[in-house]
C-alpha positions in Angstrom: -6.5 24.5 0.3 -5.4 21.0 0.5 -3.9 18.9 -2.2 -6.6 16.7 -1.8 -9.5 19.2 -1.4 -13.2 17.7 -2.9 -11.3 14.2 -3.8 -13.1 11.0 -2.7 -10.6 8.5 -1.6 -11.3 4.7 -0.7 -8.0 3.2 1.1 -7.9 -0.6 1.7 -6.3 -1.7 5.1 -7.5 1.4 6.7 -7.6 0.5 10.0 -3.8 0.4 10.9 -0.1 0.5 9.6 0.2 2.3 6.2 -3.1 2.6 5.6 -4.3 4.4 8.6 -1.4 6.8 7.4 -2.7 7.2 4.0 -6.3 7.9 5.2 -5.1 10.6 7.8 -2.6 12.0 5.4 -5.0 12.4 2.8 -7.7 13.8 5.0 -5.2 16.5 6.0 -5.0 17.4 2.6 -8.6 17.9 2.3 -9.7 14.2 0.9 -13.2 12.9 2.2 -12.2 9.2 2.8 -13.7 5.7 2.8 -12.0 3.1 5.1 -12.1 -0.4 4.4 -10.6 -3.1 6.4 -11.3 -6.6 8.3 -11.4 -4.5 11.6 -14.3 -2.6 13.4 -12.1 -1.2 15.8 -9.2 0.7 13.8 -6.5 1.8 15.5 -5.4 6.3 15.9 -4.4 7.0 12.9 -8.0 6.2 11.4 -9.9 7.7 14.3 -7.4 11.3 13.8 -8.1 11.3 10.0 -12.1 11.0 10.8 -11.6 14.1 12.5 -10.1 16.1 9.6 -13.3 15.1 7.0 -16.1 13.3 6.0 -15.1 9.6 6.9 -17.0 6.5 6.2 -15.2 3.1 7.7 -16.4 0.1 6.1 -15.8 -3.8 7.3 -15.2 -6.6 4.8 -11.9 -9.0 3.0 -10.8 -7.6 0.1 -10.9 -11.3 -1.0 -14.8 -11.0 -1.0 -16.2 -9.8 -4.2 -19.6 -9.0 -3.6 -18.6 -7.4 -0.7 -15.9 -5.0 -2.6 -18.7 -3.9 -5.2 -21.4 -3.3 -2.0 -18.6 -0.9 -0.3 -17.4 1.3 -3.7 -21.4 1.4 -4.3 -21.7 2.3 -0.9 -18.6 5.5 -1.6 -20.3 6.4 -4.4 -24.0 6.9 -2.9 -22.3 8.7 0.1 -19.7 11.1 -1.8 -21.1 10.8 -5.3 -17.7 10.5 -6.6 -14.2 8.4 -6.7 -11.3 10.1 -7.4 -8.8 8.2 -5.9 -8.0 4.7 -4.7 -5.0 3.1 -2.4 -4.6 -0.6 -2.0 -2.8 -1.0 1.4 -4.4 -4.3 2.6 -1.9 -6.9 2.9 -0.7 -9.9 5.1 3.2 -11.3 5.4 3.4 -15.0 4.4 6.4 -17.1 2.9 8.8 -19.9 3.8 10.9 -21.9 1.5 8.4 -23.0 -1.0 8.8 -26.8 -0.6 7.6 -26.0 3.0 5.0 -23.7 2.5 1.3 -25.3 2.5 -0.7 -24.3 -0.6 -3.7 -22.7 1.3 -1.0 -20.6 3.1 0.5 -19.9 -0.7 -3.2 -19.2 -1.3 -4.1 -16.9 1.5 -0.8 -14.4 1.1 -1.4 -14.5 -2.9 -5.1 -14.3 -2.4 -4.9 -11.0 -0.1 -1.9 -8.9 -1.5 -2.4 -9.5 -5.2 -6.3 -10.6 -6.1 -7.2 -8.4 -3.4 -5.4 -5.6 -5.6 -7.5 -6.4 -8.3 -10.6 -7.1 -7.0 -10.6 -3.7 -6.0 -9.5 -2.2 -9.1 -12.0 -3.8 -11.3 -15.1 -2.5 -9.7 -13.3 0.8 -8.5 -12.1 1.4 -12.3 -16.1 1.7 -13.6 -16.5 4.9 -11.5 -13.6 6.8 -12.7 -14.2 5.7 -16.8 -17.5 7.1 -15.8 -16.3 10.4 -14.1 -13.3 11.3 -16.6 -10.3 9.7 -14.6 -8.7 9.1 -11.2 -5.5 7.7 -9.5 -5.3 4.4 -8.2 -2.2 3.7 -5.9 -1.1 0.4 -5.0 1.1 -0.4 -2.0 3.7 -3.3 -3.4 7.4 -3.8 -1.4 10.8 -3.8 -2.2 10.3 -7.7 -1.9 8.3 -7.1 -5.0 11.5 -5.8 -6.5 13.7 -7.9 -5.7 14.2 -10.9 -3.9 14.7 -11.6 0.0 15.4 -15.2 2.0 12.2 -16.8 2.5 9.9 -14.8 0.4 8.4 -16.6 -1.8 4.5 -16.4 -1.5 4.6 -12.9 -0.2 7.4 -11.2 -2.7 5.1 -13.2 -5.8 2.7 -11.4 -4.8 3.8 -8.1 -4.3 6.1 -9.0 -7.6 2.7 -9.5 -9.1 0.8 -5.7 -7.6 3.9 -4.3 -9.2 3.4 -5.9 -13.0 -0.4 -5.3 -12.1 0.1 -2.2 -11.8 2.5 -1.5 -15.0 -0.7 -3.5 -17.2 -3.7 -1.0 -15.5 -1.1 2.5 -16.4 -1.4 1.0 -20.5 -5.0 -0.2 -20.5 -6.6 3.0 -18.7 -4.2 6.0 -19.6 -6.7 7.3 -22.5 -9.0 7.3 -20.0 -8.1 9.8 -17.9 -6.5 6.6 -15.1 -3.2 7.1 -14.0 -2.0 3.8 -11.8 1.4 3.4 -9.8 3.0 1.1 -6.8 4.6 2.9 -3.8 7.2 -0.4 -3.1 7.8 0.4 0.6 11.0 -0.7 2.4 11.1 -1.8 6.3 8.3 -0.3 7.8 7.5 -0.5 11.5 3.5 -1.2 11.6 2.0 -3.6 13.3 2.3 -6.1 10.5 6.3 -6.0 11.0 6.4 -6.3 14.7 3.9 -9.5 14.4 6.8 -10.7 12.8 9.9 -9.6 14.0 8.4 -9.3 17.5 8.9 -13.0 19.0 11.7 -14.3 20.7 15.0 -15.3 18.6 13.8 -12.2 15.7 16.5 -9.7 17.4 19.2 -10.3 15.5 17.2 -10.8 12.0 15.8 -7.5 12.8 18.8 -5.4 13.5 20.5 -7.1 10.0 17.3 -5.5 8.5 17.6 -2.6 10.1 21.2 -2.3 8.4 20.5 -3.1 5.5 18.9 0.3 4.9 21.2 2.7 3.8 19.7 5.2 6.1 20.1 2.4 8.9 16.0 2.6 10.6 13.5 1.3 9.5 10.4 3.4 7.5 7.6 4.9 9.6 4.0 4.8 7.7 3.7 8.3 7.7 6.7 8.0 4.7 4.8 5.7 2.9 1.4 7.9 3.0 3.5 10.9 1.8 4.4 9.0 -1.2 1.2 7.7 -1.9 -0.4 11.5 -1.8 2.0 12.6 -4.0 1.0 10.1 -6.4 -2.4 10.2 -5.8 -2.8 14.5 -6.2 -2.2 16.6 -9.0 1.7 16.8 -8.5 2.2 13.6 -10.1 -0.1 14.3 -13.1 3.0 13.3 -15.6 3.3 10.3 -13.4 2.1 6.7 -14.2 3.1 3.3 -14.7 6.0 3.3 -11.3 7.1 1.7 -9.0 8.3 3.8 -6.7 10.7 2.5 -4.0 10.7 4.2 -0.7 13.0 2.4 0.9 15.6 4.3 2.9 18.0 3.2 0.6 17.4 -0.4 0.8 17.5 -1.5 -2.6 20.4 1.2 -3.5 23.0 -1.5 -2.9 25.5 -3.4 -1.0 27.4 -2.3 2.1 30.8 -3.6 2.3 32.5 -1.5 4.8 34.1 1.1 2.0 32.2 4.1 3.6 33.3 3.3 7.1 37.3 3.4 5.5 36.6 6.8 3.9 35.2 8.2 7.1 31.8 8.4 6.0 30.2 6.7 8.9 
């Protein structure tokens, strides 16, 4: 029996990346699972996870409101239940911020961090109602700590991550356990948009190093996290943020390892 087995899951940015790996993942471990994402068309991960379960995929921005509230009604006619939520819709966005446009400010912010709690508020109402659940939202190292350029998108993620902290106090008594998976590097398609044009080669290898494990994440890491967090394993477990980051955020290289022979 899975880990997972008679949980309802709903999983934001279903259609690719990390959360096409959550959705399979969790569908592995015996979740029935409700997609939800700007796509129709979402990519293998999805369509091998629909396979495994029960498997609704909806369409809609997690920036629409009335929308949101339609799909989690919709989950809850279908499955009769929520057990357990993950928030992997996001966009990159940054810049320097005297060169970043407000509506671009707005449209990173709007996405990775209202989307978050848009989500949340009218997910929340079904677990008071059923005695509890686990809501898992997908931050970033960049919401950790600062990187070149950031700005609009490591606020944001910054902002899941203190989000997150404020839902694990307000719904604890109730049964709510809430905590961010803050993923390094990963390669999804959201990475390769960026580090895939010409002149991104060297960026990307420095990247690349910077992990202490020295490759980037694949969204299948990320997804494991996220079921732990989400199933019974973690039920001590709320309030984190948990980095999963090859080693990213460990610390500095200088060249020390490579004198002791450790590389």
């Amino acid at each position: 029996m899975g880990r997972l087995h008679g949980r309802v899951a709903f999983i934001t940015g279903a259609g690719s990346g990390i959360g096409a790996a959550c959705a399979l993942r969790f569908a592995e471990e015996g979740a029935r699972i409700a997609g939800f994402d700007l796509t129709d068309k979402p990519l293998e991960d999805w369509s091998r996870a629909a396979e495994h379960t029960d498997a609704a995929f909806l369409t809609g921005d997690v920036r629409d409101e009335t929308r949101l509230q339609e799909a989690i009604a919709d989950v809850r006619a279908r499955f009769g239940r929520l057990d357990a939520v993950v928030n992997a819709a996001g966009v990159a966005g940054g810049g320097a911020v005297h060169l970043t446009p407000a509506e671009e400010w707005d449209r990173v912010v709007d996405i990775n961090l209202k989307g978050t709690f848009l989500v949340c508020k009218h997910a929340i109402p079904a677990m008071i109602e059923q005695g509890g659940g686990s809501i898992v939202n997908i931050a970033s190292v960049e919401g950790l700590e600062g990187t070149e350029g950031g700005s609009s998108y490591n606020a944001s993620k910054g902002g899941v991550v203190l989000l997150t902290r404020n839902m694990a106090m307000d719904y604890a008594r109730k049964g709510i356990r809430v905590n961010a998976v803050c993923p390094g590097f990963i390669d999804t398609p959201m990475l390769r948009g960026v580090f895939g044009v010409p002149g991104m080669e060297e960026l990307l290898a420095k990247v690349v190093e910077a992990h202490q494990l020295g490759r980037l994440g694949q969204p299948v890491e990320i997804a494991n996290a996220a079921l732990f967090l989400a199933s019974d394993e973690a039920s001590f477990v709320t309030g984190q943020a948990l980095a999963v980051d090859g080693g990213f955020t460990a610390g500095h290289r200088f060249g020390f390892a490579r004198m002791m022979g450790l590389e």
